[in-house]
C-alpha positions in Angstrom: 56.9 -9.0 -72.4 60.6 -8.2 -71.0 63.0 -10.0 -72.8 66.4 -10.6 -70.9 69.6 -10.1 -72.7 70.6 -14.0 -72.3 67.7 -14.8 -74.5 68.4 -12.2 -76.7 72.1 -13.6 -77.3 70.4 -17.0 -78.1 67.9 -15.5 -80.1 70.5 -13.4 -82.1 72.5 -16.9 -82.8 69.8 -18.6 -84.2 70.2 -18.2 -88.1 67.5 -20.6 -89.4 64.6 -18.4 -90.9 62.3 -21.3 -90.2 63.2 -21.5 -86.6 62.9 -17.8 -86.4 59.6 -18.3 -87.9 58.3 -20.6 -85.1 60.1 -18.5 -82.4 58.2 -15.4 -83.4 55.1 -17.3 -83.6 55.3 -18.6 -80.4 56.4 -15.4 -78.8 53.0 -14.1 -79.9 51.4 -17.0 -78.6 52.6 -16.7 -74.9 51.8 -13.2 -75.1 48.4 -13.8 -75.8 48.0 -17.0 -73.9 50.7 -16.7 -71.3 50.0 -19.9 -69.6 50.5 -22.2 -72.4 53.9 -23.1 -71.8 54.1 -26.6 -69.6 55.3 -25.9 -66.5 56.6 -29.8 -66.4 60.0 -28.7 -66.4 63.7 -30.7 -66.1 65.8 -30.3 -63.2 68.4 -28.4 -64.9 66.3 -25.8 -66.3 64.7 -25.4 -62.9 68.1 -25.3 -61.1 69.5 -22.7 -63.8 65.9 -20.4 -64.1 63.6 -21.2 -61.1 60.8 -23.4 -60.5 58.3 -20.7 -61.5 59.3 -21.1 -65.1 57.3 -22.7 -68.3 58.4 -24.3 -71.2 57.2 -23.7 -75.1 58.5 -25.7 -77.9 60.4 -24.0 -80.3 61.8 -27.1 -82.4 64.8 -27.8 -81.9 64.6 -25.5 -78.6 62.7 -25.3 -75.7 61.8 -21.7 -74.8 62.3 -20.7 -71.1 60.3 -18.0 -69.4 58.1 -17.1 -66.5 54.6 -15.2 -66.2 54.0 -13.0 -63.6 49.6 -13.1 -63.3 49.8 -10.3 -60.3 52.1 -8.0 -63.0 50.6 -9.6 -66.2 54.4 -9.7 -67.5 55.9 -12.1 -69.2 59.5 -12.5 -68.7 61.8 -14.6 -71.4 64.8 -16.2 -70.0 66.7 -17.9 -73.5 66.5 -20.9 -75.4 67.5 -24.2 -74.8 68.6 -27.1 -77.3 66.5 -30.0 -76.6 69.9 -32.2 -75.6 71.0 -29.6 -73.5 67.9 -30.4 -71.2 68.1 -34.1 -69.1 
């Protein structure tokens, strides 16, 4: 997993030790099952990360990142507020 320093800004703001719970969980998750995440993504999060990117719920966020099968790598991109994403 390669974690990008834009999701480890948002990571580092989020203060909730629930929500940290549920991020960590799914972190372990998506490495594990990397393809998990829906690939049914908005616009905007397509226009600001690519249309190779997935999608994990992370309540209230949706988790952005992208696998790579020919590298086996994970790469997460940041978090995303649910309202933030039309």
């Amino acid at each position: 997993m390669v974690y990008t320093d834009g999701f480890l800004d948002d990571a580092a703001a989020v203060w909730s030790d629930r929500v940290r719970g549920r991020l960590e969980r799914m972190l372990r998750a998506i490495e594990a099952f990397p393809e998990i995440g829906s690939s049914v993504i908005p616009a905007s999060i397509g226009a600001a990360y690519g249309t190779r990117v997935r999608k994990a719920v992370v309540e209230p966020f949706d988790l952005i990142y992208e696998y790579d099968p020919d590298a086996d790598t994970v790469i997460v991109y940041g978090l995303v507020p649910f309202r933030a994403a039309p």
